[in-house]
N, C-alpha and C positions, 0 to 999 in steps of 0.2 A: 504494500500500500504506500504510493506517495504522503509525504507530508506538504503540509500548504504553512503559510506566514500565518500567525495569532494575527498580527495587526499591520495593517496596510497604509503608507502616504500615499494621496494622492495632491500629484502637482495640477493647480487648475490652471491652465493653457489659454482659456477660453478670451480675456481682453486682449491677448496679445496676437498669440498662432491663429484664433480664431478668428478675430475679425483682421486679421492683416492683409486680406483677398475679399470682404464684403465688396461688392461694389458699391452699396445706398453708404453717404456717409453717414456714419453714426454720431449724434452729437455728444457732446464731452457729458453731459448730465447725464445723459442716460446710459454710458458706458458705466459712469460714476456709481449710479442706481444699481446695474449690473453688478458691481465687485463690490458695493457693500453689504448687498443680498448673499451672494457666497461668502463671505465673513459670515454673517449672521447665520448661515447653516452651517460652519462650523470648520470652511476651509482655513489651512494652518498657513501652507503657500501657495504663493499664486505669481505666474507670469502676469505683470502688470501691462507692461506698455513698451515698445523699444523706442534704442532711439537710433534711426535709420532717418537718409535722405525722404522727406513727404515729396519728392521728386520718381520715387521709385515703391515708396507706399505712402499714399495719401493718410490713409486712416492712422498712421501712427504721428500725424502732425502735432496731437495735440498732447505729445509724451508729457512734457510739462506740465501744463494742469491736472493731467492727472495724478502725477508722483505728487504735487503741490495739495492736492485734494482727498486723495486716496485715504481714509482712513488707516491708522497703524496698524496693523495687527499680523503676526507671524511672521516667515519670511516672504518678503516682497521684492523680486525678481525684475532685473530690467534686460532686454536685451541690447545689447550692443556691437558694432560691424566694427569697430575702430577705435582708434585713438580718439579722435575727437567725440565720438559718441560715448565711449568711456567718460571723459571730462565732463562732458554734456550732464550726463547721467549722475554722477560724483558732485557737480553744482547743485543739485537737486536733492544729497544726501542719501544718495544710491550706498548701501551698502552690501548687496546680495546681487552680483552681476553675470549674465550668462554672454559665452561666445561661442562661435556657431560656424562649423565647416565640414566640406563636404568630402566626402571618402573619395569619390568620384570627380574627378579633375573639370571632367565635362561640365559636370552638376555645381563646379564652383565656383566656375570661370561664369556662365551665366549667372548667379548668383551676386558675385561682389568682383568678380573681372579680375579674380585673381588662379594660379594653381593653388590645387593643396599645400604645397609644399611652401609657393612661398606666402601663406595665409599664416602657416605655421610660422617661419621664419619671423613673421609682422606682431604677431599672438604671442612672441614667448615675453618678451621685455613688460609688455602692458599686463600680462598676467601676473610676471614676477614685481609690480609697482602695485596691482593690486592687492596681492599676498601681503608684501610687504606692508601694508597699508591694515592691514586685518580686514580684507572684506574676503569674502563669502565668494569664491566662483564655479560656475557649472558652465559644463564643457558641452556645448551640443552637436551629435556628431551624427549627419543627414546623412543619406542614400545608407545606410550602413550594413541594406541588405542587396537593393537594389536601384540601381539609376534609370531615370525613363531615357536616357540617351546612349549608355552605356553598356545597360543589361544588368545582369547578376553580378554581384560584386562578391567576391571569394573572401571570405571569414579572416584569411590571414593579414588584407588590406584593412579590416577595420579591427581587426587587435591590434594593429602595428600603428595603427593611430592613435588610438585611445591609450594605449602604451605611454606614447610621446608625450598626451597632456597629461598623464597620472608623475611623468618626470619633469613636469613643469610644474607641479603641485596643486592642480585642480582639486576641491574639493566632490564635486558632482560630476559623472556623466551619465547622459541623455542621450539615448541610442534609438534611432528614427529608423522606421518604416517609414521615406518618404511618401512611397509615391503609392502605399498599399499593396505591395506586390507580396512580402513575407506571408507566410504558413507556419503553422504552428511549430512543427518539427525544426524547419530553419530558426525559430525562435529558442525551442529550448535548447538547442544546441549550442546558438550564438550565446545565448546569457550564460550557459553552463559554464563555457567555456571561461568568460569575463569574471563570474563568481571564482572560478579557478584562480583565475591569474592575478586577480583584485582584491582578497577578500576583506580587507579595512575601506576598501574605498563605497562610496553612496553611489549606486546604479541605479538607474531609474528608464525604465522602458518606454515608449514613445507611440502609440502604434496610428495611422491614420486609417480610416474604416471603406476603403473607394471600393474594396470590394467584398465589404459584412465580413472580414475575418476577424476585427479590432477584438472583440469580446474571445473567441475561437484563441487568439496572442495571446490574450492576458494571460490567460488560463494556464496556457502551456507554460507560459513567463513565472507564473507562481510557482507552479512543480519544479521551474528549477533557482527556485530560492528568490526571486525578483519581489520586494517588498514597496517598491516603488513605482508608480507611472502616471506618466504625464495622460492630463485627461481635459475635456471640452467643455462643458454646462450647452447646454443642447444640440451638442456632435458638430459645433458651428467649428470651419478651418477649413486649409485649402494654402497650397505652398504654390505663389506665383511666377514659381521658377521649374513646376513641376506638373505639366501637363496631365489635367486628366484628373489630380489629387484632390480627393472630396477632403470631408469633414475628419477632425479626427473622433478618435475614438469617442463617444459621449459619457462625461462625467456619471450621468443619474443611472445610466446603464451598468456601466460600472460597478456603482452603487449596489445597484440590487443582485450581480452574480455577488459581491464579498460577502452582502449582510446575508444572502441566501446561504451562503458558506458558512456563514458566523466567522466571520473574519472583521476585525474590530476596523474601523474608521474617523469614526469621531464627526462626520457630515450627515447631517437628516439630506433624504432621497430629495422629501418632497420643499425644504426649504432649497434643494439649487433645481427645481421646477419654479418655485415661485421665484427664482434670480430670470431663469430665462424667459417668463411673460415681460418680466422689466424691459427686455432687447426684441423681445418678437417682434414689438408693429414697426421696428425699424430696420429690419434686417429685407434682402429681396429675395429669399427662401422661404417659406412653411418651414419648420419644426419637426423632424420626422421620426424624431428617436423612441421606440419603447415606450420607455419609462414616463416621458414627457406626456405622449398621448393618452396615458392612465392618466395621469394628474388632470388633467384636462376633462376628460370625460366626468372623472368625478367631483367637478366645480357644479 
């Protein structure tokens, strides 16, 4: 008999991975509305907002008001491409900062117009000022199973990266099923492996749902010891560097495979259903997840 985690983080994704590809813009109040509603069910961290060119994502224009706004609570995550988005973010008294690169060269060049390699080279100094600094950093590491330009990316390439930032002193990685293509089996494989080779470091699984295996990932991610994973409030997401990538996985869904497990959380289901009515009339999707539609029905 497999064993599963007593108790499970979940990182909410949803103000940042989520709406980084909305097209309706979302106003700052009501993202605002949004992340205080997951506080109040019970989320601990949360990806807040990056801070990227609004030349390349509109919706994260308004990083600032929100860090400015955001009520305190747990760890509050910002993403950032760079030096200057570092500072940006550090002005703002950023002190939990996530950076983000692609296993696949193809997937990174479109992304931030650089290789892996030399994303790396640019990533070690501002991690080690961050370090030094006492903040908080998670390593986000995309295509890590497969690239939509590249294909199947070979397990030895993303150990050999994640390797790299664990010698750089990252606190967290974040290992992405970009584009939805992983299965289960590639899953428990991948994280066995990383549980192997990591085992003080914080792992946290990432899965996007383009083709309904998100829930099918988790699963398999728990059997092999995965106590963390990044998740949506109503499966909102989509990587605009990554054709094709639906939503990621949905927070509330989630939700109900752990507590159906009795696997401990700490987030009521139905208060991050009531965070996602906060964003529904603004978003240019329907809501389509499980869990959400139960809530709904029983209003």
């Amino acid at each position: 008999m497999f064993s599963l985690p007593k108790n499970v983080t979940l990182i909410e994704v949803g103000p940042r991975d989520g709406l980084q590809n909305e097209k309706n813009s979302i106003p700052t109040e009501a993202k605002l509305s949004y992340i205080h509603a997951l506080q109040q069910a019970g989320v601990q961290e949360m990806e807040l907002t990056s801070f990227v060119s609004p030349n390349w994502v509109p919706q994260m224009a308004d990083a600032r008001e929100i860090m400015y706004h955001a009520k305190k609570k747990g760890r509050q995550i910002v993403l950032v491409p760079n030096e200057k988005g570092m500072q940006a973010a550090l002005n703002v008294g950023s002190d939990s900062l996530a950076v983000f690169i692609g296993v696949s060269d193809t997937f990174n060049v479109k992304n931030i117009n650089r290789s892996t390699a030399d994303s790396l080279t640019s990533l070690r100094p501002l991690i080690q000022q961050l370090k030094e600094d006492g903040c908080y950093v998670r390593a986000c590491i995309s295509t890590a199973f497969h690239c939509p330009y590249e294909g199947a990316i070979k397990p030895e390439r993303t150990l050999a990266l994640c390797h790299q930032f664990i010698d750089m002193g990252v606190d967290e990685l974040s290992i992405a099923d970009t584009d939805g293509m992983a299965n289960p089996v590639d899953c428990y494989s991948l994280f066995s492996s990383l549980k192997a080779m990591f085992p003080g470091v914080l792992l946290t699984a990432h899965f996007h749902d383009t083709r309904k295996m998100g829930i099918a990932n988790v699963f398999s991610s728990l059997q092999a010891g995965i106590d963390r994973f990044d998740t949506s409030a109503g499966g909102l997401g989509g990587c605009p560097f990554a054709p094709g990538a639906t939503g990621n996985v949905a927070t509330e869904d989630v939700l109900y495979l752990l507590h159906s497990l009795h696997i401990e959380t700490g987030i009521d289901i139905d208060g991050v259903c009531h965070a996602v009515d906060k964003l529904a009339p603004y978003l240019c999707r329907p809501i389509e997840t499980a869990m959400y539609k139960f809530y709904k029905e029983e209003q």
